[in-house]
C-alpha positions in Angstrom: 0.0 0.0 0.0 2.7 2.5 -0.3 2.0 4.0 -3.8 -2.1 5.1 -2.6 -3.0 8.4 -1.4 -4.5 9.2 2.0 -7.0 12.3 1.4 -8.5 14.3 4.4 -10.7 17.5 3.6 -13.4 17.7 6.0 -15.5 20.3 4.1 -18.0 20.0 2.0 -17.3 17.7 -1.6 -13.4 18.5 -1.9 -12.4 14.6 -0.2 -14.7 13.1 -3.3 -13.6 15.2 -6.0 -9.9 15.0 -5.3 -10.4 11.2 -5.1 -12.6 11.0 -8.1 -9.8 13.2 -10.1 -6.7 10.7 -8.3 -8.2 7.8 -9.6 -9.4 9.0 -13.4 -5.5 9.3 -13.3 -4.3 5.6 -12.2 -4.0 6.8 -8.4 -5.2 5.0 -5.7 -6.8 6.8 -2.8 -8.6 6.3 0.7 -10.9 8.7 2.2 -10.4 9.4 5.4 -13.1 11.0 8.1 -11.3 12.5 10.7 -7.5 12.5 12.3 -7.8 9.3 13.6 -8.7 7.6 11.0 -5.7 9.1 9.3 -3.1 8.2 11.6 -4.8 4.8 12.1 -4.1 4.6 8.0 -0.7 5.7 7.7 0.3 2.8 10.1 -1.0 0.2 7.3 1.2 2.3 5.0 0.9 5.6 2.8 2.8 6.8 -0.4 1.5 10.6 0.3 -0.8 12.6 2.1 -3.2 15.3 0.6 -5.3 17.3 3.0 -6.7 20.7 2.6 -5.5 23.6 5.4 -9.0 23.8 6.9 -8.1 19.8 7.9 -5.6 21.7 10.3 -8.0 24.4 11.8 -10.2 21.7 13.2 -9.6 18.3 15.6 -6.7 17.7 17.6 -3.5 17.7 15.7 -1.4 15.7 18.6 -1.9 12.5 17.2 -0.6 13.6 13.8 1.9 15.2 14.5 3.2 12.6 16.7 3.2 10.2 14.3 5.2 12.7 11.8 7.7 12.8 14.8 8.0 9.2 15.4 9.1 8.3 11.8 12.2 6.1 11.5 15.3 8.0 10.1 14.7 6.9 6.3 10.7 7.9 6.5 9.9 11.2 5.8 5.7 10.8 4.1 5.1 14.0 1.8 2.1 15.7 2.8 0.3 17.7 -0.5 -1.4 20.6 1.1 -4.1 22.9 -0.4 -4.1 25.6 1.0 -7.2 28.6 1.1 -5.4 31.0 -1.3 -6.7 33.6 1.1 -4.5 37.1 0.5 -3.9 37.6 4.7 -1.0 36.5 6.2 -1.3 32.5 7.2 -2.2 32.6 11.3 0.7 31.4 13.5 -1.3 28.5 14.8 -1.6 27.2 10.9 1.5 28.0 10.3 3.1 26.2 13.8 0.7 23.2 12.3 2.0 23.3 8.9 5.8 23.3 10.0 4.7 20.1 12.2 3.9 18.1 9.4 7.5 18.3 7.6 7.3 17.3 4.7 5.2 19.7 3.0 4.2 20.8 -0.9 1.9 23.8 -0.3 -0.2 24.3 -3.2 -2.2 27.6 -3.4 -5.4 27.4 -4.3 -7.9 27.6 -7.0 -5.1 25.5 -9.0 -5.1 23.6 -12.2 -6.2 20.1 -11.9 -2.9 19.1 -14.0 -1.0 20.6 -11.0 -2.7 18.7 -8.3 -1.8 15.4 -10.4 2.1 16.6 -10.7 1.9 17.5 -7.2 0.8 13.7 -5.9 2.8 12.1 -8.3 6.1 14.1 -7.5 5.3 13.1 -3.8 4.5 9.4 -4.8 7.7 9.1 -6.7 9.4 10.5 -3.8 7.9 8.3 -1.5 8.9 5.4 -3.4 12.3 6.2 -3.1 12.0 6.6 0.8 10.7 2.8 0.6 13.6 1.9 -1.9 15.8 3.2 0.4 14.9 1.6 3.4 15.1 -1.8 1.6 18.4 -0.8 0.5 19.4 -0.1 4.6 18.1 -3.6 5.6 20.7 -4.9 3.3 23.4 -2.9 4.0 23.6 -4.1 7.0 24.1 -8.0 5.9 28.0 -7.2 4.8 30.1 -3.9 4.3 30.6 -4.7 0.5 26.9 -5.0 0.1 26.4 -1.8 1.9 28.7 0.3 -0.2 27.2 -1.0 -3.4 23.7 -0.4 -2.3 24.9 3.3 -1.4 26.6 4.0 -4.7 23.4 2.2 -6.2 21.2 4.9 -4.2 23.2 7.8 -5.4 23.2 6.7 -8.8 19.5 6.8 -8.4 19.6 10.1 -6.5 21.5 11.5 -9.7 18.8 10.1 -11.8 16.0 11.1 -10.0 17.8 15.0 -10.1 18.3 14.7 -13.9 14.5 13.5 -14.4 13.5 16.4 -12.4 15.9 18.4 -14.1 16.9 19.6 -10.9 20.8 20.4 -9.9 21.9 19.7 -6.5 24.3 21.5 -3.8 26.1 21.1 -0.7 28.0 23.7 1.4 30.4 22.6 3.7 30.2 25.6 5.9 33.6 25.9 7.6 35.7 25.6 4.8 33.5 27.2 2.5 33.7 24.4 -0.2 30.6 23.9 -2.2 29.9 20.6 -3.9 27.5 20.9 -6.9 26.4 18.7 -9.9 26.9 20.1 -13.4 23.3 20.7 -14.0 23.1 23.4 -11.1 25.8 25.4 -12.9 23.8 24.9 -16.2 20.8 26.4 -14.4 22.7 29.7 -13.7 23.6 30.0 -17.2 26.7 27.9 -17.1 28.0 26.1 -20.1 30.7 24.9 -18.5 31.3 24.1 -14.9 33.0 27.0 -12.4 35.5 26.0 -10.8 33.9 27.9 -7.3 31.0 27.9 -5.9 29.8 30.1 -3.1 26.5 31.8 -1.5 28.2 35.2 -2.7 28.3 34.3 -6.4 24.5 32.9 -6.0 24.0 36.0 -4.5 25.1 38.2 -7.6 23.1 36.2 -9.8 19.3 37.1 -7.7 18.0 40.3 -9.0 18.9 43.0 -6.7 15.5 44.0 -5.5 15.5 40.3 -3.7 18.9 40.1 -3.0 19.0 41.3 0.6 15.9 39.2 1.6 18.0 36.4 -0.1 21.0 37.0 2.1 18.9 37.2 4.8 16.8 33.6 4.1 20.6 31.9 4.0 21.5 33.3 7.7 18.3 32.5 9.1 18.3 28.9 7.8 21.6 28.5 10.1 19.6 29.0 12.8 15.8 27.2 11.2 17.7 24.3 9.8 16.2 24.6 6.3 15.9 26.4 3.4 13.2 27.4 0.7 13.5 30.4 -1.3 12.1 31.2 -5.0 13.8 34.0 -6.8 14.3 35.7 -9.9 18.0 35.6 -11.1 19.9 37.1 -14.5 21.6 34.5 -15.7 25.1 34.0 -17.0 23.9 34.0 -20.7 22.1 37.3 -20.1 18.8 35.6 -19.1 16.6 36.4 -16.6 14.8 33.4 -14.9 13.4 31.8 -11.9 14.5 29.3 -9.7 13.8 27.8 -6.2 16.7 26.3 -4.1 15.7 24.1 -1.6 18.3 22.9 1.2 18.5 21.4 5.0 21.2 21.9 7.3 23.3 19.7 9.4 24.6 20.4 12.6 27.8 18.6 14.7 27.3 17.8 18.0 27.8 20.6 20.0 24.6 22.1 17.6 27.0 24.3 15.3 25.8 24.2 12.0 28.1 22.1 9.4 26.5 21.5 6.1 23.8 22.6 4.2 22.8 20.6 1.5 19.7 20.8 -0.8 18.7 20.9 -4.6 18.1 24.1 -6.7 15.5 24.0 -10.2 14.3 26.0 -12.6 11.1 27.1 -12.8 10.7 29.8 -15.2 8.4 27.6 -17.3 6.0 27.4 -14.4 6.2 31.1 -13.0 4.8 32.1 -16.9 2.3 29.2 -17.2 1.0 30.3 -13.7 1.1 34.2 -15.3 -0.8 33.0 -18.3 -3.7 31.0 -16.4 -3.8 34.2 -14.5 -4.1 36.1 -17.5 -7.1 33.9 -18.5 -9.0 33.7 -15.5 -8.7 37.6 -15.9 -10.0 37.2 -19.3 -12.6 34.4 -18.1 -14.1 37.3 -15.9 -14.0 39.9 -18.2 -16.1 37.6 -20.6 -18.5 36.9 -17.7 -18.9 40.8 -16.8 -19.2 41.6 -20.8 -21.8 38.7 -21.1 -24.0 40.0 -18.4 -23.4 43.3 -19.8 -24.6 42.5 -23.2 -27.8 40.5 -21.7 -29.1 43.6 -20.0 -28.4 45.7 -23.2 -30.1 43.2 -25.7 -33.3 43.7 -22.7 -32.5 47.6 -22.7 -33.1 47.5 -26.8 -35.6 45.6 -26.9 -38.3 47.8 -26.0 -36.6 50.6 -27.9 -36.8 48.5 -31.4 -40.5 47.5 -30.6 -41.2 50.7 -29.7 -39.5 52.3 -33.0 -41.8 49.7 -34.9 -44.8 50.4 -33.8 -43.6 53.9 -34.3 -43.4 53.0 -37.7 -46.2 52.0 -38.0 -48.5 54.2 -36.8 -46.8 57.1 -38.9 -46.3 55.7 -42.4 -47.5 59.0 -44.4 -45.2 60.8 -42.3 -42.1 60.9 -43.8 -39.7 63.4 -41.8 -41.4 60.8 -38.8 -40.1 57.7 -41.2 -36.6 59.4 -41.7 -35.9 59.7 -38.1 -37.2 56.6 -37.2 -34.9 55.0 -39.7 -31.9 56.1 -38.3 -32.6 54.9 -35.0 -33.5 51.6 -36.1 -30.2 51.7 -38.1 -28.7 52.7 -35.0 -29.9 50.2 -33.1 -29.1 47.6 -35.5 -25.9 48.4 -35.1 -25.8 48.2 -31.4 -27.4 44.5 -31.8 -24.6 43.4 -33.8 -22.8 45.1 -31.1 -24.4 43.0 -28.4 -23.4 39.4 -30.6 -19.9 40.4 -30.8 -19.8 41.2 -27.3 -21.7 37.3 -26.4 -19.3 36.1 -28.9 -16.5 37.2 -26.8 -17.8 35.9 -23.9 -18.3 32.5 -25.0 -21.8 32.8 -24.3 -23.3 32.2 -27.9 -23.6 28.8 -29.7 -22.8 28.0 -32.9 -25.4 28.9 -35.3 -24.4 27.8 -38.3 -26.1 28.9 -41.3 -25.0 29.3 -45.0 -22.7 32.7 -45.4 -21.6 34.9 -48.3 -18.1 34.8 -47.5 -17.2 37.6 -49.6 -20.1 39.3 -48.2 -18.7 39.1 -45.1 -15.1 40.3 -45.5 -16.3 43.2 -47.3 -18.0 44.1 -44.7 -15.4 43.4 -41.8 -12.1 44.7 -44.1 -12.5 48.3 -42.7 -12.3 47.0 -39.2 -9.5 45.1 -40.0 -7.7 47.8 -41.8 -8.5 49.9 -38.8 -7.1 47.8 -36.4 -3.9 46.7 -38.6 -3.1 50.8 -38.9 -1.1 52.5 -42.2 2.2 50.2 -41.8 0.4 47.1 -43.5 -1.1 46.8 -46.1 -4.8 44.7 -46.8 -5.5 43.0 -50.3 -8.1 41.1 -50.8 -8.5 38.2 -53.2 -11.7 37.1 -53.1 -14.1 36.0 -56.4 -17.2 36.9 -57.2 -18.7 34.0 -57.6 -17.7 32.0 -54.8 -19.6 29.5 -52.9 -21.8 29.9 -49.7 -19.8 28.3 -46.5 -21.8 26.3 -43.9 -20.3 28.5 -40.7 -21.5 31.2 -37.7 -21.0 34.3 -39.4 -20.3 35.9 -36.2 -18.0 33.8 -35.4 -16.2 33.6 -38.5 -15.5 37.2 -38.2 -14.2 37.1 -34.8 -11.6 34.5 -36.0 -11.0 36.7 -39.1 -9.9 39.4 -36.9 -8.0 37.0 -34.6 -6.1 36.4 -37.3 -5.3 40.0 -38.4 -4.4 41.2 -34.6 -2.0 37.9 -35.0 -0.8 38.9 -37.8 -0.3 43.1 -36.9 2.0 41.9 -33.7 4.0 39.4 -36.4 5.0 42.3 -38.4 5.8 45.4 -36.0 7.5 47.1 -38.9 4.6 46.9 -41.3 3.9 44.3 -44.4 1.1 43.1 -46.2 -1.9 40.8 -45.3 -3.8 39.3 -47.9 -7.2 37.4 -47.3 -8.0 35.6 -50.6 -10.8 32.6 -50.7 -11.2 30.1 -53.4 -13.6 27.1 -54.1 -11.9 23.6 -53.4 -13.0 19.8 -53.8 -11.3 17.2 -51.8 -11.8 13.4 -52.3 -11.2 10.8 -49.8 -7.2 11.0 -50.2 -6.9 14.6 -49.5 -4.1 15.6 -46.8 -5.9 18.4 -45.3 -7.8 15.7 -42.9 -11.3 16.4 -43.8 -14.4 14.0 -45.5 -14.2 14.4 -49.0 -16.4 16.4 -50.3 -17.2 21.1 -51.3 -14.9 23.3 -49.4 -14.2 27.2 -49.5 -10.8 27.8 -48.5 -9.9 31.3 -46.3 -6.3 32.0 -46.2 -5.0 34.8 -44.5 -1.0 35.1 -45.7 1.4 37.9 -43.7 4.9 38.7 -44.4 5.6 38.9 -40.8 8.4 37.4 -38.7 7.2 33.6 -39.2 7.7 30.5 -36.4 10.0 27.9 -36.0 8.8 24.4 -36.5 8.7 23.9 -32.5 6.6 27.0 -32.4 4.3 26.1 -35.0 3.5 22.5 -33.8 2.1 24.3 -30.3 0.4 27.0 -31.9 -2.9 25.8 -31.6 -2.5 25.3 -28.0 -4.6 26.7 -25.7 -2.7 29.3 -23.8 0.5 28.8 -25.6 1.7 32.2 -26.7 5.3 33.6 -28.1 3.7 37.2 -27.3 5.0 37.5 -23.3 3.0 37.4 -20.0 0.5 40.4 -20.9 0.0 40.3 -24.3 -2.1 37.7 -25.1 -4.0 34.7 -23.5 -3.1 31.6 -26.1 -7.0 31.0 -27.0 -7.3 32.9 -30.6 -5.9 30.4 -32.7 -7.3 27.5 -30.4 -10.8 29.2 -30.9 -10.7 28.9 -34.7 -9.2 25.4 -34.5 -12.8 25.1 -32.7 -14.7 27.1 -34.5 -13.3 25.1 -37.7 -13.6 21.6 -36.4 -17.1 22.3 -34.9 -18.3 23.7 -38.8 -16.6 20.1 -40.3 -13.6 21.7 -41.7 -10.5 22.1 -40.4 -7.6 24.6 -39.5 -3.8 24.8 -41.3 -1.0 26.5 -40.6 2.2 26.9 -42.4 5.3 29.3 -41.5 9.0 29.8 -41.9 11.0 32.0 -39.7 11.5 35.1 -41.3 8.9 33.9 -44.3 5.7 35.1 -42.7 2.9 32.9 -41.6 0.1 31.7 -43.9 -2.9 30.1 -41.8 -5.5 28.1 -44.2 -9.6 27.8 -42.4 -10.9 24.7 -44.4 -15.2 25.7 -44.2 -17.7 23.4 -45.7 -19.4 24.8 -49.3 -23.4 24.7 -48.9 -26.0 25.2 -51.7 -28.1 27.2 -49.3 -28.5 30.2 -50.6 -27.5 33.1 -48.1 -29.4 35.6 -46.3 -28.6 39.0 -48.2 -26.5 41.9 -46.3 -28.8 44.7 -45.5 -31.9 43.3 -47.2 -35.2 44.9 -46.4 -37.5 43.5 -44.0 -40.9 42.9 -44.5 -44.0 43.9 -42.8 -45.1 42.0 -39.9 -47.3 39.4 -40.9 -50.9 39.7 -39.0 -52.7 37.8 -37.2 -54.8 35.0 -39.0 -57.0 34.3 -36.7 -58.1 35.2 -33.4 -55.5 33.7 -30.8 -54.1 34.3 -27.6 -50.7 34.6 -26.8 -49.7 34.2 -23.2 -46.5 36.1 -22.6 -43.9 35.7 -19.7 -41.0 38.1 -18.9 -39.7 39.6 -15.4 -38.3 43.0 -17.0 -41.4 45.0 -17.1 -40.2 47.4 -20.2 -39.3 44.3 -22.3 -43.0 42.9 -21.7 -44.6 45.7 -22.0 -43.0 46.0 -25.4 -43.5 42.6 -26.9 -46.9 42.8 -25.6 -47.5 45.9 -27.6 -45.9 44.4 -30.7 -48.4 41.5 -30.7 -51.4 43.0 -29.9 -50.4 45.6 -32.7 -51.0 42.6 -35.0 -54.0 41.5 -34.2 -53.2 38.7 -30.8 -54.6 38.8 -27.3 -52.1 39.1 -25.1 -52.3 38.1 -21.4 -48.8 39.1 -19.7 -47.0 37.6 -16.7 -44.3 38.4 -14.6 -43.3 35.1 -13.6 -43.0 31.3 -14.3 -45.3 30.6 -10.9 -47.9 32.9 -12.0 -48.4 30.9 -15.1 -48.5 27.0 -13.1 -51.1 29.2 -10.8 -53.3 30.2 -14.0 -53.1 27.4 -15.4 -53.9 25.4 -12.7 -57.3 27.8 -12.3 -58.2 27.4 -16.1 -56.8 29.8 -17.9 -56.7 29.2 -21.9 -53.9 30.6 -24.1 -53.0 29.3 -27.9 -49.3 29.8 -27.4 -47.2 30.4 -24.8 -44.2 33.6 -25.4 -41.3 33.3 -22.4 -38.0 34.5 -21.8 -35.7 32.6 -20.6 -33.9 34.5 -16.9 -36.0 35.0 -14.7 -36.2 34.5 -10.5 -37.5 31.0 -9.2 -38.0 28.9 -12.5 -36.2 29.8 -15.7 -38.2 29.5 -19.0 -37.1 26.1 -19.5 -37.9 24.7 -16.3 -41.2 26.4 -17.2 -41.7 24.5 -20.5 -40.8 21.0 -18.8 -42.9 21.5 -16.0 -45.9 22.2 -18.8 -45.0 19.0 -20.6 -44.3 16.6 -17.7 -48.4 18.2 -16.6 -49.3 16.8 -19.5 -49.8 20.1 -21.6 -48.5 20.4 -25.1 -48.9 23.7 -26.6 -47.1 26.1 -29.4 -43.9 27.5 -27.4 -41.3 30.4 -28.6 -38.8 30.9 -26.3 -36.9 34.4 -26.2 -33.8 35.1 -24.5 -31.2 38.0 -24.1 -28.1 35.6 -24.3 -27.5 33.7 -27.9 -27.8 30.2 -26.4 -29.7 29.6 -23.6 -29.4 26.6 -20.4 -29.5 23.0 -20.7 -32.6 23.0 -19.6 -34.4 23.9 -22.2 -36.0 20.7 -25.0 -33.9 21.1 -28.2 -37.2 21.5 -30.3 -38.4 24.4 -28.8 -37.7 27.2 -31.5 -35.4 30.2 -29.7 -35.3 34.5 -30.4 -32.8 36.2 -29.4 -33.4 39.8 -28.5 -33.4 42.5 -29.0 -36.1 41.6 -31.9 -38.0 43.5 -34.4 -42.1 43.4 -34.7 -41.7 41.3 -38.1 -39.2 38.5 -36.4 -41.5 37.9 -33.6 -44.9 38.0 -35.4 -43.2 35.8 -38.3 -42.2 33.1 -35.7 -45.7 33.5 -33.7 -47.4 32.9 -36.6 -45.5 30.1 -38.1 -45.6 28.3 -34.9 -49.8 28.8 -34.8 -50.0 28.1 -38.4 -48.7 24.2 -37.7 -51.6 24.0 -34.9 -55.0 23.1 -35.8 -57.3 25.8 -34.5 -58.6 25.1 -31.2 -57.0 21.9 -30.8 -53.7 22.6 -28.7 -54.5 24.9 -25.5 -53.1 25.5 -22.3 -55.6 23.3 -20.0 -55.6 23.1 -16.2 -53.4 21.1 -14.4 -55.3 18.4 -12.8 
């Protein structure tokens, strides 16, 4: 039982989840329930211990610590801690606790599941060793020769263990000031070959000076602590500047005067900028969540204003200076709808509603954004034919990868160039290399002259969160979005670059003999009502229902308006008849969704549209039921009101009272 993982977090779901997680990755675990149970489990034998730092505010730690102080000499059990991630200072208590435990790997949390894994499996590995070498003292013990070979055995695998780890280790004999070290720890400061001295003093010069004195300081005191455990940035020999952590116990004679310190030293540059890049995204994952809830509450803020404008309309058609004005505010508000989809597109919060696209429609009408955001120092040609195919794809989408690509391209080439979007009509049989089915494709290639990527570069580009750009200057998720965006449509994503060539990136979309929906095309008049119907209409937002309302009962519907998912179960339930039923989808107590289901699990079936501020709307909502997304005009929502009533038989599907 030395390779399973005892787990104690006393608080809520974290002891299941962290077990569930251990053992989808091949590591067995046993929850434990309290202290005791713990220290009655690491008797029967433990590769590691993960426990969250609450697991130390609570019980009586005696036992534990006991336990952790009656090891024999080669034990020394890991202990994986998560701590709160709380910004105040740790209390003394928790920390006295901590200390207690000895061997500790504090990790902060929230943390990356990947990290939790490394974490255990560092410890298990560690642990293993402690067991190897135990095995290796009983033997010793049998005959001097078999000792010594067993030792030179466990260095050998010490050595190994430090290359795997890419680690370097140290050891300072602290009278004579000698300092033993393997090559890799000279590599680490920028060494290509070994010094032939070592001391703290040239460490020293290497930390970047705003640390050094707390440096200094960490050495003294570990004279006097016995341990040491410092992370720094340093400038490296070859000009560099990275980070490293130098971890090292000290050995005292026995009159107590300190002798040796000995300990390893790695770098861990690679983790200090992954850990400033999931930073960076969790920024940007909050951003998106304030810029989504933003863009719901505009898309309810316009919709009243666009019903309102209609209706406007309307009612003043032989007024034209009325019709002018009105115009231009429905223009304007167009404009802030596509506004509002950008925005949800941004946030993640709209699902892919692919439809077939004019694809030279579309970077017509996107190239002066993109030329805007490129500036004068480079150049925009477009090579685009006329007659080109319609591609199966989420226009809005598709343009927010087309200007992924050009801000990719602008920071490629930061003394100008050229960027040239050209599309062409391709067919592919079954042998094709792109990767895809065979079959229609229409081929987007955006081609810069930039500064290129190296081969190593361009087999992580689609990565997400890789970036060459530096911690601050980009998250890692465009080009993994439209390796999404492409594989979700049926096509596929290329890339192909040279250093010092430029980079040309190929989006593989599939060709559709739906015709388009025309840019700018006039809408109709909304359609009136055929025959007398009700429409029973749900929304919280006051203005929003007040609005619809007004729109339907402008056409000819009777319109009975609620506030609330409960009010309609209540009406129902007292007899209430309606022809279709008109929800949004947010609202307090019981979304529109939960609405519909509990309708249909009642046993009514009735005509439903739902309408909703957010592109895509929850889980819970049945995939048939046909979706708006506001803000709306008067002819979308009397076109879909009466298409739905037009595939009911009069009189035949009604809201009926719940019995």
């Amino acid at each position: 039982m030395p390779d399973r993982v005892l787990i104690l977090a006393p608080r809520g779901r974290d002891a299941a989840i962290a077990a569930e997680l251990l053992g989808r990755n091949g590591v067995a675990s046993v929850v434990c329930d309290d202290q005791t149970a713990l220290v009655a489990q690491l008797d029967a034998g433990a590769g590691a211990v993960m426990l969250t730092e609450e697991a130390l505010t609570v019980g009586d730690q005696d036992k534990l610590v006991a336990w952790v102080a009656a090891q024999p000499s080669w034990s020394d059990i890991p202990f994986v801690v998560l701590a709160n991630g709380a910004k105040t200072p740790r209390s003394p208590v928790a920390g006295e606790r901590l200390a207690g435990l000895g061997n500790v790997v504090l990790l902060e949390r929230p943390l990356h599941s990947e990290a939790m894994i490394g974490a255990v499996r560092s410890a298990l590995s560690a642990r293993a060793r402690q067991y190897e070498l135990r095995d290796a003292a009983d033997t010793l013990e049998q005959a001097v020769v078999d000792r010594t070979r067993e030792l030179e055995a466990a260095r050998e695998s010490l050595q190994i263990a430090l290359d795997a780890a890419d680690m370097g280790s140290w050891d300072i004999d602290l009278k004579s000031g000698d300092v033993r070290r393997t090559p890799r720890h000279d590599e680490i400061f920028g060494y290509t070959e070994p010094l032939s001295h070592w001391s703290v003093d040239i460490f020293l010069d290497h930390v970047d000076p705003a640390e050094r004195a707390d440096i200094a300081a960490s050495f003294d005191a570990a004279l006097t602590d016995g341990s040491l455990d410092i992370e720094c940035g340093i400038v490296a020999a070859d000009g560099n500047r990275r980070w490293i952590t130098a971890k090292g116990r000290v050995r005292y004679d026995g009159d107590g005067n300190a002798v040796r310190m000995t300990g390893v030293v790695s770098d861990v540059t690679d983790r200090k900028e992954a850990d400033a890049q999931l930073a960076q995204a969790h920024k940007m994952d909050a951003i998106g969540q304030l810029t989504g809830g933003v863009a719901h509450d505009f898309n309810n803020l316009l919709t009243p204003i666009v019903g309102s404008l209609d209706l406007v309309r309307r009612r003043h058609r032989d007024d034209e200076r009325t019709q002018k004005m009105i115009g231009g505010a429905l223009q304007a508000a167009e404009r802030a709808t596509i506004l509002t989809q950008r925005l949800l597109s941004f946030a993640r919060r709209q699902a892919l509603q692919p439809r077939a696209v004019d694809i030279g429609a579309l970077i017509d009408g996107i190239v002066d954004l993109i030329r805007r955001s490129l500036g004068p120092l480079i150049a925009v040609t477009l090579d685009v034919p006329r007659h080109l195919s319609p591609a199966r794809v989420d226009p809005n989408q598709l343009e927010l990868a087309l200007l992924n690509l050009a801000i990719n391209a602008r920071d490629a080439m930061p003394g100008g160039g050229s960027l040239t979007l050209s599309a062409a009509d391709v067919v592919l049989d079954v042998r094709n290399t792109v990767g895809v089915q065979a079959g229609r494709y229409v081929r987007l290639v955006a081609a810069d002259t930039g500064v290129g990527m190296d081969r190593e570069t361009l087999a992580r580009a689609t990565e997400p969160f890789f970036s060459t750009k530096g911690v601050g200057k980009g998250t890692g998720l465009g080009l993994s979005m439209i390796h999404g965006l492409a594989a979700q449509s049926g096509g596929t994503l290329h890339l192909s670059s040279e250093p010092g060539a430029g980079t040309q990136v190929e989006l593989w979309l599939p060709a559709t003999q739906d015709i388009p929906d025309k840019i700018g095309e006039p809408r109709a008049e909304p359609v009136t009502a055929r025959r007398a119907a009700s429409v029973l209409l749900v929304d919280d937002d006051d203005l929003v229902r007040c609005a619809t309302a007004d729109m339907l009962r402008d056409v000819g519907y009777t319109v009975l308006e609620m506030r609330s998912a409960s009010q309609v179960l209540a009406m129902v339930r007292s007899g209430m008849d309606a022809d279709i039923l008109v929800t949004d989808y947010l609202m307090p107590g019981m979304t529109g969704g939960q609405l519909i289901n509990e309708l249909r699990e009642s046993g009514v079936r009735i005509p439903v549209l739902l309408i909703t501020g957010y592109a895509a709307a929850g889980k819970d909502v049945p995939t048939d039921v046909p979706r708006l997304a506001k803000p709306f005009r008067q002819v979308d929502l009397a076109a879909r009101v009466d298409e739905l009533l037009r595939c009911t038989e009069p009189g035949k599907v009604k809201l009926k009272a719940i019995k």
